[in-house]
C-alpha positions, -999 to +999 in steps of 0.1 A: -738+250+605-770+265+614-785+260+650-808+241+639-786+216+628-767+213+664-801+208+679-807+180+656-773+166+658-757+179+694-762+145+713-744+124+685-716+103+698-698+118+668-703+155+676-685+179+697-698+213+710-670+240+719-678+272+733-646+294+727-658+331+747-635+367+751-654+368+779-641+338+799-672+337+822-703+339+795-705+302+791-715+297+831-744+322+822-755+295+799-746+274+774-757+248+748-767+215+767-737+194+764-713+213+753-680+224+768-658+253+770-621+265+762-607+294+772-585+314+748-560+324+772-553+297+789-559+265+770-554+275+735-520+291+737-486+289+747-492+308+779-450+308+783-437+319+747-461+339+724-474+311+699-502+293+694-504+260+716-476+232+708-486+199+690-483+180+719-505+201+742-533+201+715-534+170+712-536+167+745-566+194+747-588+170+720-581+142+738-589+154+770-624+165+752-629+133+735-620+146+704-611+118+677-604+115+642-642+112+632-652+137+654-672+167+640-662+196+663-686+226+664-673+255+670-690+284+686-687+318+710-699+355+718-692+385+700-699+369+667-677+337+673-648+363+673-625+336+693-644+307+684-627+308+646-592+311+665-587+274+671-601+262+641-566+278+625-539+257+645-524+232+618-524+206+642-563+203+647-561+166+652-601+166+639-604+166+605-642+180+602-646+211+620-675+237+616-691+268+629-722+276+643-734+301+620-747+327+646-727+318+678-742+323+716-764+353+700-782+325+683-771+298+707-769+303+743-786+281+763-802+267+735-797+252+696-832+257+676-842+285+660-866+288+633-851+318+618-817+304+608-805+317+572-775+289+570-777+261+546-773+227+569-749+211+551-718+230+547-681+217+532-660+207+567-631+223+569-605+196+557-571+198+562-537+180+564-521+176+600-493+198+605-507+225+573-485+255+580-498+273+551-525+281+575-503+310+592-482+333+579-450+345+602-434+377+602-407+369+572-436+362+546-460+396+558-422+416+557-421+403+517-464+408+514-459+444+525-441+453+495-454+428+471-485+437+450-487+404+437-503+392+475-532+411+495-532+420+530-564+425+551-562+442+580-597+435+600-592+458+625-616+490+634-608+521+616-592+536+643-568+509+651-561+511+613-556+548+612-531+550+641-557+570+663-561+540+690-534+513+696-559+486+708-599+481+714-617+498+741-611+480+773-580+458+758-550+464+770-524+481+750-498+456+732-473+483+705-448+507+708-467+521+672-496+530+659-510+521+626-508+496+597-489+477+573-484+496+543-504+484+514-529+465+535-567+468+531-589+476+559-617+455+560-633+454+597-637+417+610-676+425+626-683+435+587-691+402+576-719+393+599-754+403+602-770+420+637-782+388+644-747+374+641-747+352+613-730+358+588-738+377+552-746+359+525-718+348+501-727+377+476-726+403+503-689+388+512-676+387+478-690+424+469-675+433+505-638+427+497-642+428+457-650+467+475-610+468+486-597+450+453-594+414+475-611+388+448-591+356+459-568+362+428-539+366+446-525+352+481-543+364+513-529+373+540-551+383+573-540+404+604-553+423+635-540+424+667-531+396+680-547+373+653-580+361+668-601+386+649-582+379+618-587+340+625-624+351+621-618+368+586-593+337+575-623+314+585-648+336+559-624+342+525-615+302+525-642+282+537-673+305+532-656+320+499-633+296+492-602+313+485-573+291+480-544+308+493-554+325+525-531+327+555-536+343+590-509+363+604-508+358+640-482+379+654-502+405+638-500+446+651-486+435+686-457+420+668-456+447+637-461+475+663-430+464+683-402+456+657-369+485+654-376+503+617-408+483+609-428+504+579-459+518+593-489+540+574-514+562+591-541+570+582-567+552+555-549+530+533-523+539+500-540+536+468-524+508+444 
């Protein structure tokens, strides 16, 4: 949704504003009017086992936010709404219209309007079936994509994480034993899909993007980085801005990958098919 669409619409008893941030503290430093704030790290995972947050505690999480069936929940955050996408991929999202602010606190914080917005207003919302599992994909089904040409894998990562060189981003703290990718995967950065402004491209941009890599939406999708927020970001793009059918995000992603005992790992740029 474009901003000026929250402006218009932010004080609706129906609508919900969430700011999801990396950086934890940015929504103090402003926000949109209204709304509220989740932290990644502590409200939207298991904080106990690695997984993403149990039914029950969800649940609990909308409620507490007066979340309801017929709630639209906006979603929004820094760095391009990197974790803002993140919780709009748990299957138990009890709301069943959810969409992003095209743009996130670059176009956003501490305000809605903006006369610039390149966003249509009235977008598809992202609906769903409680409890869709097809939404992630766990280690078995990546172990058969990584041999299978008949499924894609996107690894949204930066080129060095892809290439082995680094193990983690700048700053991040380092999760694997290995460096490197899944063999057969495609690297297609995340932060590629969005404008300076930080919108996002237009759908032709998108398409030619990962058309680029061979990834049409022919086959199954399957999305990864590190610990699958920034893939969350590229699983929100090829089904609900491209409208791929058969996209998964893998959210164990390299810190799981980079850890297992005999794994297959590539370095360097990608394997031709």
């Amino acid at each position: 949704m474009s901003t000026n669409w929250v402006d218009k619409h932010r004080l609706d008893s129906n609508v919900r504003i969430v700011e999801v941030d990396v950086d934890a503290s940015a929504y103090d430093e402003g926000h949109i009017p209204g709304s509220i704030a989740w932290a990644w790290n502590k409200q939207l995972c298991d904080v106990v086992r690695r997984d993403i947050l149990a039914k029950r505690a969800f649940q609990a999480l909308m409620e507490e936010a007066g979340i309801e069936n017929d709630t639209i929940v906006i979603l929004y955050g820094d760095n391009n709404n990197w974790f803002a996408a993140w919780p709009s991929g748990n299957e138990d999202l009890r709301a069943p219209d959810v969409r992003m602010m095209n743009g996130g606190r670059k176009r956003g914080s501490g305000r809605a309007g903006d006369n610039h917005d390149q966003a249509q207003d009235e977008l598809d919302p992202l609906h769903r079936r409680r409890g869709d599992m097809s939404l992630r994909a766990l280690l078995p089904a990546v172990q058969s994509a990584g041999g299978d040409h008949g499924m894609d894998l996107v690894d949204v990562r930066s080129p060095l994480e892809f290439s082995g060189e680094i193990l983690a981003p700048p700053g991040l703290p380092e999760t694997c034993q290995r460096g490197g990718h899944i063999p057969h995967a495609r690297n297609i950065p995340w932060s590629d899909v969005c404008n300076e402004d930080g919108t996002f491209k237009s759908a032709d941009e998108l398409k030619a993007l990962y058309a680029a890599q061979g990834i049409d939406g022919s086959k199954p999708v399957i999305a990864y980085c590190r610990i699958g927020e920034r893939s969350s970001h590229t699983w929100f793009v090829l089904k609900y801005l491209l409208g791929f059918r058969d996209v998964a995000n893998y959210d164990g992603s390299w810190t799981e990958w980079g850890n297992l005992v005999r794994a297959p790992v590539e370095k360097g740029p990608a394997s031709s098919r």
